[in-house]
VEXZADREN-336380 format. One line per field, with one value per atom (N, C-alpha, C, CB): residue in one letter; chain; x, y, z. Coordinates in steps of 0.2 Angstrom, whole numbers, plus 5000, padded with zeros to 4 digits. Each point is the difference from the previous one (the first is absolute). Glycine has a CB too. Example, Ala and Ser with C-alpha at 12.3 -4.5 7.8 and 13.67 -1.06 7.14 Angstrom:
! VEXZADREN-336380
type = (A:A:A:A:S:S:S:S) .
mol = (A:A:A:A:A:A:A:A) .
east = (5066:4996:5004:4991:5007:5004:4996:5006) .
north = (4972:5006:5006:4994:5011:5006:5005:4997) .
up = (5039:5000:5000:5006:4990:5001:5003:4990) .
//
This chain:
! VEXZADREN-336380
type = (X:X:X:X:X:X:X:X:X:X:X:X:X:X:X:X:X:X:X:X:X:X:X:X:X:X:X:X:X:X:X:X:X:X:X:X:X:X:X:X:X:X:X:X:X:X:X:X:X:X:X:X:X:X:X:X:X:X:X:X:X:X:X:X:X:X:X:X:X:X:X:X:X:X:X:X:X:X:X:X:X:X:X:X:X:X:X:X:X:X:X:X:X:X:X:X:X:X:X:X:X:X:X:X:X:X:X:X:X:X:X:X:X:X:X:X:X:X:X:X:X:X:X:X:X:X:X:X:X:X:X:X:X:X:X:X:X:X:X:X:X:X:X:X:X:X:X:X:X:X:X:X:X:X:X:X:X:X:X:X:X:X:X:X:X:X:X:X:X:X:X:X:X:X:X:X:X:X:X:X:X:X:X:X:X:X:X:X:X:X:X:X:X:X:X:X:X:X:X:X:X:X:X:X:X:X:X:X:X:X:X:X:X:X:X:X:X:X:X:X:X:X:X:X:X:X:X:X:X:X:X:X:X:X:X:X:X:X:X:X:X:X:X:X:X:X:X:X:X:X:X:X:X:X:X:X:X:X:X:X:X:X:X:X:X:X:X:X:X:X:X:X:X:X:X:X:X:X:X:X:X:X:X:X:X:X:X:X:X:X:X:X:X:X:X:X:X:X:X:X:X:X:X:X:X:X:X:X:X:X:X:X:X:X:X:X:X:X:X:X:X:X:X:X:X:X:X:X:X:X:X:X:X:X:X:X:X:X:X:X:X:X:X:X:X:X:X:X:X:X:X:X:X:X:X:X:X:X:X:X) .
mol = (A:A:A:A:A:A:A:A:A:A:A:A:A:A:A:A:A:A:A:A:A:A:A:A:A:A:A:A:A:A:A:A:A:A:A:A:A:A:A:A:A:A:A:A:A:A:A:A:A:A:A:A:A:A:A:A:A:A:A:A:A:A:A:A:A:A:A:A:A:A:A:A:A:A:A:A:A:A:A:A:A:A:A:A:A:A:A:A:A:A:A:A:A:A:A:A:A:A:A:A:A:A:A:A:A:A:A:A:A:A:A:A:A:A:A:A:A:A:A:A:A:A:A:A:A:A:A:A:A:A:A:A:A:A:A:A:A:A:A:A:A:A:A:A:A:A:A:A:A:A:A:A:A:A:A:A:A:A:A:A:A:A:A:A:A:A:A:A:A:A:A:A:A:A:A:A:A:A:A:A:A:A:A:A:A:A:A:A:A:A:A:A:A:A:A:A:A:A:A:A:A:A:A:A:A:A:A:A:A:A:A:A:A:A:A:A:A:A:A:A:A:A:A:A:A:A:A:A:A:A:A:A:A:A:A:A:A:A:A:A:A:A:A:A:A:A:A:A:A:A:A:A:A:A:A:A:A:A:A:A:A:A:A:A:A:A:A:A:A:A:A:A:A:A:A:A:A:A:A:A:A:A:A:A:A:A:A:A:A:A:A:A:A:A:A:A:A:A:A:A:A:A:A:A:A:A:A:A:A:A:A:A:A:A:A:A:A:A:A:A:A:A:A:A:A:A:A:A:A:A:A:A:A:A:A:A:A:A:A:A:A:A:A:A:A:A:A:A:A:A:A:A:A:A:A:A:A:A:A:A) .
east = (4986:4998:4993:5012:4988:4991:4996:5002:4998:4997:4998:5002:5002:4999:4998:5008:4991:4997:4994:5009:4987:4994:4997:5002:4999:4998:5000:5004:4998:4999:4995:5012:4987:4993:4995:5005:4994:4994:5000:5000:5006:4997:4998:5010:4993:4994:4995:5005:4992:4994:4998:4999:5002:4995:5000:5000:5006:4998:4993:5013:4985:4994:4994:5006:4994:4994:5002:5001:4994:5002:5004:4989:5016:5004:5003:4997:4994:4999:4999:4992:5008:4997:5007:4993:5006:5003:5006:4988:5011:5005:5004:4991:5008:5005:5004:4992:5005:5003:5006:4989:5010:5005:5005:4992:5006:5004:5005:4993:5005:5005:5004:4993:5007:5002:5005:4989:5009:5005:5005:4992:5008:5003:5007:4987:5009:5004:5005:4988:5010:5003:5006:4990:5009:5006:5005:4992:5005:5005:5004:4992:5004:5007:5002:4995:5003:5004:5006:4991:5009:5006:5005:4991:5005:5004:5005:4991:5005:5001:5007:4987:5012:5008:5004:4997:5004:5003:5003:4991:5004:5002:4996:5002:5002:4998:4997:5007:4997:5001:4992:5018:4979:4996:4992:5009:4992:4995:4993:5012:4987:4995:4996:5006:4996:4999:4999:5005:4997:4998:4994:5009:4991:4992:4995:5005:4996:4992:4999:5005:5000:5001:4994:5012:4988:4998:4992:5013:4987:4993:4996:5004:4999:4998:4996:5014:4992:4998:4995:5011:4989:4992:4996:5003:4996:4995:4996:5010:4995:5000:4996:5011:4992:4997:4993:5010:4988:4993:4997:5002:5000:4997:4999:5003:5002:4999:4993:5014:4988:4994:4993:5009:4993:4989:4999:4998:5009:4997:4997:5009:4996:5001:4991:5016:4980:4995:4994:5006:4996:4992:5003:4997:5007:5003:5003:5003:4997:5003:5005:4991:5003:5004:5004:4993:5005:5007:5005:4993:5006:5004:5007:4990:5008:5005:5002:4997:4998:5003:5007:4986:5012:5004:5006:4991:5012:5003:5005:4992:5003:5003:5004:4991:5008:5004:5004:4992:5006:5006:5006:4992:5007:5004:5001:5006:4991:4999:4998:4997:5005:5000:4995:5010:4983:4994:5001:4998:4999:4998:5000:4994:5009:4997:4994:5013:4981:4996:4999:4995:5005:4999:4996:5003) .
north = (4729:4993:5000:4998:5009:5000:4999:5011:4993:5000:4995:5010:4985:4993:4995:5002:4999:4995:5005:4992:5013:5003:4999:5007:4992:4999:4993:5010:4987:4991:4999:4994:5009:4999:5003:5004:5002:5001:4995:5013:4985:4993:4995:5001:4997:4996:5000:4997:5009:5001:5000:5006:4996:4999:4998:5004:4989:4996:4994:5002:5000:4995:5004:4994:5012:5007:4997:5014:4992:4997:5005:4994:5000:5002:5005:4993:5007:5005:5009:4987:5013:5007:5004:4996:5010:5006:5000:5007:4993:4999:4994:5003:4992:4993:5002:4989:5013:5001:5005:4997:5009:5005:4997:5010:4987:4998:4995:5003:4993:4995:5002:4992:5015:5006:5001:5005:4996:5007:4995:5010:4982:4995:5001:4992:5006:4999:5007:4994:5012:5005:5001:5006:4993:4999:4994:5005:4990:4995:5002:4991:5010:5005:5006:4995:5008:5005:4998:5008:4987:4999:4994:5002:4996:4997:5006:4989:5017:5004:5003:4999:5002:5004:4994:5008:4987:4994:5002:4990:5008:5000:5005:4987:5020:5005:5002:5000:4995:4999:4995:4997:5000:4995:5004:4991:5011:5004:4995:5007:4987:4995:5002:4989:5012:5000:5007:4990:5016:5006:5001:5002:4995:4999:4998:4998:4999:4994:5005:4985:5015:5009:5003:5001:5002:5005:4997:5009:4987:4996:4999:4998:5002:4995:5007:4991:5014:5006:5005:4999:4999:5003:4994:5007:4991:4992:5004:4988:5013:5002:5005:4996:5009:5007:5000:5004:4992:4999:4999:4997:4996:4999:5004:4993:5011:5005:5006:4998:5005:5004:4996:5009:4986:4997:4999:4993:5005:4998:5007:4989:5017:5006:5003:5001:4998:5002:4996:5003:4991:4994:5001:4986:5014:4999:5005:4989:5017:5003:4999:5004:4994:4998:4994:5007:4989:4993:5004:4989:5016:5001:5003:5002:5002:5002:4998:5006:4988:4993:4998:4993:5004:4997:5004:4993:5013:5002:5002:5001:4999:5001:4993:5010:4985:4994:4997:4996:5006:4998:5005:4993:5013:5005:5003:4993:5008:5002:5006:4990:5013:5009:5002:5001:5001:5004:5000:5008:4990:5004:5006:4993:5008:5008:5000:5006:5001:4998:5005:4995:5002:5004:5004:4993) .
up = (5093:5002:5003:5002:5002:5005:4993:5011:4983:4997:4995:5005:4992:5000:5005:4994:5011:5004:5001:5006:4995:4999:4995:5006:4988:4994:5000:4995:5008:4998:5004:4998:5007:5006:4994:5016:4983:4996:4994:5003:4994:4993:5004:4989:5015:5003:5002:5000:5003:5002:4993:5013:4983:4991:4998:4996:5007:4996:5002:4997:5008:5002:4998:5011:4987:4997:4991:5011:4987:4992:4997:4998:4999:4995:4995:5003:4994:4994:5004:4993:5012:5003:4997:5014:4987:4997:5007:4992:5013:5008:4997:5012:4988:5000:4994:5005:4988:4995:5002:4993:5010:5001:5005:4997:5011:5002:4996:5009:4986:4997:4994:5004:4992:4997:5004:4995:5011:5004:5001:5006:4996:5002:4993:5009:4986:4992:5001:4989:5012:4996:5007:4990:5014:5005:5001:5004:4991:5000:4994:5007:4987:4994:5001:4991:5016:4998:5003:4997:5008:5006:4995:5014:4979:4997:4994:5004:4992:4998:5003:4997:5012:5002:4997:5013:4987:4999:4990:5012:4987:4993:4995:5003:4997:4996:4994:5006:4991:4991:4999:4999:5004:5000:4998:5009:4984:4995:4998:4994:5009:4999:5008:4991:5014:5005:5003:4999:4997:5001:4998:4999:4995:4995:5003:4991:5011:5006:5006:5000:5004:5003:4998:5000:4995:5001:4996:5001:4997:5000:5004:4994:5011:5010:5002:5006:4993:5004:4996:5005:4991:4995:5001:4989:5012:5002:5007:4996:5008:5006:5001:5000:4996:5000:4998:4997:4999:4996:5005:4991:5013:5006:5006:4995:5007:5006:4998:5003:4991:4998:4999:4994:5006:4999:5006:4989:5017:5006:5004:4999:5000:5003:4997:5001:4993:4996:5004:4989:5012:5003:5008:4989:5014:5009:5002:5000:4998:5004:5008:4993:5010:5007:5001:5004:4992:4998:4997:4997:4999:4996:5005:4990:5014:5005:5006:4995:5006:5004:4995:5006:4990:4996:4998:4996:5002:4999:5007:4990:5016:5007:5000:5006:4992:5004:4995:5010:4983:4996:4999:4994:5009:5000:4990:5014:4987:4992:5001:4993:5000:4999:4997:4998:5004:4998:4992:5012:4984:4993:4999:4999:4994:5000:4994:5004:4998:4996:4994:5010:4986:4993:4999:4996) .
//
């Protein structure tokens, strides 16, 4: 629950910043994949929704490594308050 209401504080601080940034994009990624997956415990079978899944979270991924390559140190702000698991690097 803490961490649904810290995450609604940061969408709305982005939302008054721009939209298009690589930050707002992933905080509203991370919003999506937490909201199917808490639908996912629900409804197991639900193979349309697995799929997007795992399109969100490559979405995601793409985005973390160009952020982690141009920001480094956003990169590990951001990852410290969305509570997300470091990349691994290839």
């Amino acid at each position: 629950m803490v961490k649904n209401s810290f995450i609604s504080v940061i969408f709305q601080e982005k939302n008054e910043e721009n939209r298009g940034s690589a930050e707002f994009q992933i905080v509203s990624f991370t919003n999506k994949i937490r909201r199917l997956t808490s639908h996912l415990e629900l409804h197991k079978k639900d193979y349309l929704s697995q799929r997007g899944l795992r399109k969100i979270l490559g979405k995601r991924q793409q985005l973390l490594s160009y952020l982690s390559k141009t920001n480094k140190i956003r990169y590990k702000e951001l990852i410290g308050e969305l509570d997300i698991r470091e990349s691994k690097n290839r």
